[in-house]
N, C-alpha and C positions, 0 to 999 in steps of 0.2 A: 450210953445208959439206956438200958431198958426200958418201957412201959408197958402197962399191963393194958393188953388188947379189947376193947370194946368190940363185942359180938353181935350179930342181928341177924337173927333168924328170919327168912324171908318165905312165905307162903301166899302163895298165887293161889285163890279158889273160885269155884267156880259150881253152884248147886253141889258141897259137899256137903252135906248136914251128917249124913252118916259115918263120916269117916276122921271129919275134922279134930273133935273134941280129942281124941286118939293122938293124932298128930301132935298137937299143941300140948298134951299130958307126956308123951315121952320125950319130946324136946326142951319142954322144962325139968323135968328131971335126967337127962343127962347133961345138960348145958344150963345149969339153975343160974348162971352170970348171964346170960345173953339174952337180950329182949326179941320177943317172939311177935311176930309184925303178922299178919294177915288180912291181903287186900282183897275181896269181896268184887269180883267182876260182875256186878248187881244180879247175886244168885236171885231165883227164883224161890227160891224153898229159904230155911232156918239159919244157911249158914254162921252170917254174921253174929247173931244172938247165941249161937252156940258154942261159937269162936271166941265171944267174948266172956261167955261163962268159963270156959274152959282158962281166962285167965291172959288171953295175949291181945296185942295191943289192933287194933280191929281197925282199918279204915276202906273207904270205896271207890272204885275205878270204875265209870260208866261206862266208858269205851269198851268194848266187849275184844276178846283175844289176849291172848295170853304176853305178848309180847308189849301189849298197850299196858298190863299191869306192871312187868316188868320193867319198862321205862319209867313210870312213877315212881316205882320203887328205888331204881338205884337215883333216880335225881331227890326225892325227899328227904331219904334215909341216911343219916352221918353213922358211921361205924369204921374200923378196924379191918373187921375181916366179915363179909357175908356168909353164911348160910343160903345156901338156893336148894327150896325142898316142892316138892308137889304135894299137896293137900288131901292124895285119896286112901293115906297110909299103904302106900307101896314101897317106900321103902325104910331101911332099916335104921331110927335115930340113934343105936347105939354103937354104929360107925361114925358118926359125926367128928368125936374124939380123935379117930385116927387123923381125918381126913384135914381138921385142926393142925394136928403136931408136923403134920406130914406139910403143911402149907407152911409154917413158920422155919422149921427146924432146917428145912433145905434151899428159902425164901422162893417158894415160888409165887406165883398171880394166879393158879388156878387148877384145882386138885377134883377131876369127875370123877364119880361111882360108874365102875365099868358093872353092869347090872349083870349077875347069878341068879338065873330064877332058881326059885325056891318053889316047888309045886307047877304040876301040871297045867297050870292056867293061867301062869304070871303073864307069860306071851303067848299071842297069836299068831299063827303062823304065816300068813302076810306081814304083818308088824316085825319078825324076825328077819323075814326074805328081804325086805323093803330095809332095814335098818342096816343091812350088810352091802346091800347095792349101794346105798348111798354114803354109808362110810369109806366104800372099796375107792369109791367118784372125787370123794372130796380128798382121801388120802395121795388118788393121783391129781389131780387139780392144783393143788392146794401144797402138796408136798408135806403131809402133815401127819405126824404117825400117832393115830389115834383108833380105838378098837370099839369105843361104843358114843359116838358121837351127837346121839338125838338123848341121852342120858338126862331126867329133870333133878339130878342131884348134884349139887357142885358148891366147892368152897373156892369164894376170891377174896382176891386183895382188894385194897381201896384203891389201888392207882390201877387197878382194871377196870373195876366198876365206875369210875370216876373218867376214864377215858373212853368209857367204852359208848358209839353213837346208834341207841337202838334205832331202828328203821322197820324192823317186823311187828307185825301185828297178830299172827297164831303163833300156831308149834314151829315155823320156821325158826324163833327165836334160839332155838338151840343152835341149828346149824350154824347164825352169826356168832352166837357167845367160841364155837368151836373157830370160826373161822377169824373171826378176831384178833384171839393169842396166837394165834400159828402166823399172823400178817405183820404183827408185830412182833415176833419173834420171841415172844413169853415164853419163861420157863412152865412149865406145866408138868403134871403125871397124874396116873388116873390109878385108883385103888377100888379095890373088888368089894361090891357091896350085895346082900343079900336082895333080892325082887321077889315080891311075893306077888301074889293077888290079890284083887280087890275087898274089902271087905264087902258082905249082904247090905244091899242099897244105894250103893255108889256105881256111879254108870262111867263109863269114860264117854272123855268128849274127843278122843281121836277118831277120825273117821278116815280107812283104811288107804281109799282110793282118792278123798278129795285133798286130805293135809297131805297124802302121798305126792299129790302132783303139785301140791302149794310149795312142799318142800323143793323139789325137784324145779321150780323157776326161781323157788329162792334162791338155788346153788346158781342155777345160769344166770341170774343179778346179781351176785357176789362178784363171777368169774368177770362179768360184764365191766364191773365198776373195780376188781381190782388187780384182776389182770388182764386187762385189756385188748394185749396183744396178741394173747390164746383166743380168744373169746373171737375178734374179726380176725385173725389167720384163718381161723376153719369156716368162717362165713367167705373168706376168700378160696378155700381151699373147693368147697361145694359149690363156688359160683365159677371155679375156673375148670373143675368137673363137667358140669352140666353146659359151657361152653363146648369145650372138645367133643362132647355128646354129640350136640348139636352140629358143630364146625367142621369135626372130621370128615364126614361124606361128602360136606358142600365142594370142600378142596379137593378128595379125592376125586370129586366127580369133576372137576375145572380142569385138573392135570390131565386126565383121558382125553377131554371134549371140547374143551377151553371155552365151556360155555358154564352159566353160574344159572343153573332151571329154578331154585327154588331163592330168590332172594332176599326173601323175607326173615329164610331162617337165617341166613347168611348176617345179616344186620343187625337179628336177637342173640347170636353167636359172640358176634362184635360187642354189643352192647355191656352181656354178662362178662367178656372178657375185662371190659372197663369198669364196668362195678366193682369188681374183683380186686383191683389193684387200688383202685378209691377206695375198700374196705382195707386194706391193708397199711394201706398210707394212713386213715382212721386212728386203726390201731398203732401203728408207731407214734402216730403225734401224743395220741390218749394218752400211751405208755409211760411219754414222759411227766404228761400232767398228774398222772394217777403215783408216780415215783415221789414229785414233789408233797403229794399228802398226804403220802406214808409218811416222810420224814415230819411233815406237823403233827401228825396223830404221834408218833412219838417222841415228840419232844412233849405234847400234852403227856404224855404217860408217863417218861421219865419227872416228869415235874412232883410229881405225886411220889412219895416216900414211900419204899417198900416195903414187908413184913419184916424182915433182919431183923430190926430194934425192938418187936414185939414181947410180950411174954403173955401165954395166957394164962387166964386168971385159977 
């Protein structure tokens, strides 16, 4: 038997005053069932009051980052199915609908807006360069076939949001929402949504080179903590590398002369050879610990009742 699905529109802001009220007006009218949430990363300017004029439901996250709002959010909020939108009206509310039918209808945990810009200024052309690298990274990593990964538009289920253990505190938190379902092996699909540009007086708070590289150790923390055995293989692989650097001449030069001239290297040689394998042994012990909690993350997530039995409203 059916039920008809409770919605929650979920908006992260952060000094929008400009852009919000917008937001919040076309996701009530295309979703006039679903309660429109907007957590206030203690803007500086109007947000909040404008947020709440405009009609949705207003509350505050001190903690500053974006990933710190989103942990509040999926631990406060009871709902059905999420909404996850960004606040600077860049993207389009009157895909929402699809991205709904599209989650219930084929019961997946997690439907992204693969972003079309729309106008010459949606992206920047670092933010494009950067958003391909790092898709191409986690696609091999990760094994995860996914085409717009840092994406702030996405519709889940409750037994995602509900299993899902944030740990990020900026823009990293996409990467984990992406690496997430791919680790527990969620159905997923990503649907094409329009990207425009910002409206006049919204400023983005991505900054090019520094979330670039925030991102970029959030993936090598992910790979660190969950697949372990890639992650020290190649710290084995670059310490058994820079061993043979070192080691090859000292031996070549013993076989000639059967004398050892430099023994210092000879011993740092040694040394990295034994890190090397200690890094490795590392990783297979980790391996296994990291296997066993995959299988509790997903028995937490099978616990939670999927979309199947939804209907929306």
């Amino acid at each position: 038997m059916s039920t008809t699905a409770r919605i929650a529109v979920l908006i992260p802001c952060y000094n929008e005053e400009a852009a919000i009220a917008k937001v919040v007006d076309d996701f009530k009218m295309t979703l006039p069932n679903a309660d429109v949430y907007v957590y206030d990363n203690n803007s500086k300017d109007k947000t909040a009051e404008v947020a709440h004029a405009a009609g949705a439901i207003v509350r505050t996250e001190l903690r500053r980052g974006k990933g710190n709002v989103i942990r509040r959010m999926f631990a406060d909020i009871e709902a059905d199915i999420y909404l996850l939108v960004d606040g600077d009206d860049t993207y389009d509310a009157a895909t929402a609908p699809v991205f709904l039918q599209t989650l219930v209808s084929d019961g997946l945990d997690m439907v992204s807006g693969r972003r079309i810009a729309v106008g010459g200024n949606a992206y920047r052309t670092g933010h494009v360069m950067g958003n391909q690298l790092l898709n191409r990274a986690t696609v091999m990593i990760f094994r995860l076939k996914v085409l717009d990964m840092l994406t702030g538009y996405r519709v889940f289920s409750r037994r995602f949001v509900k299993s899902f253990p944030v740990t990020a505190e900026g823009f990293s938190i996409e990467t984990e929402l992406t690496v997430h379902a791919g680790r527990l092996l969620m159905p997923v699909a990503e649907v094409d949504t329009p990207y425009k540009e910002r409206p006049r007086g919204s400023v983005s708070k991505l900054h090019t080179w520094r979330d670039g590289l925030r991102i970029v150790f959030a993936i090598a923390r992910l790979v660190r903590e969950e697949r372990p055995l890639v992650f020290f293989a190649a710290i084995c692989a670059l310490l058994i590398l820079l061993s043979l650097i070192l080691g090859v001449p000292v031996v070549l030069e013993y076989l000639k002369t059967g004398l050892v001239p430099r023994l210092p290297t000879a011993v740092l040689s040694m040394g990295l050879m034994l890190l090397a394998f200690l890094s490795l042994a590392s990783g297979l012990i980790l391996d296994t610990v990291t296997r066993g909690r995959w299988e509790l993350k997903r028995l937490a997530y099978l616990a939670v009742s999927g979309p199947h039995d939804l209907r929306l409203p």
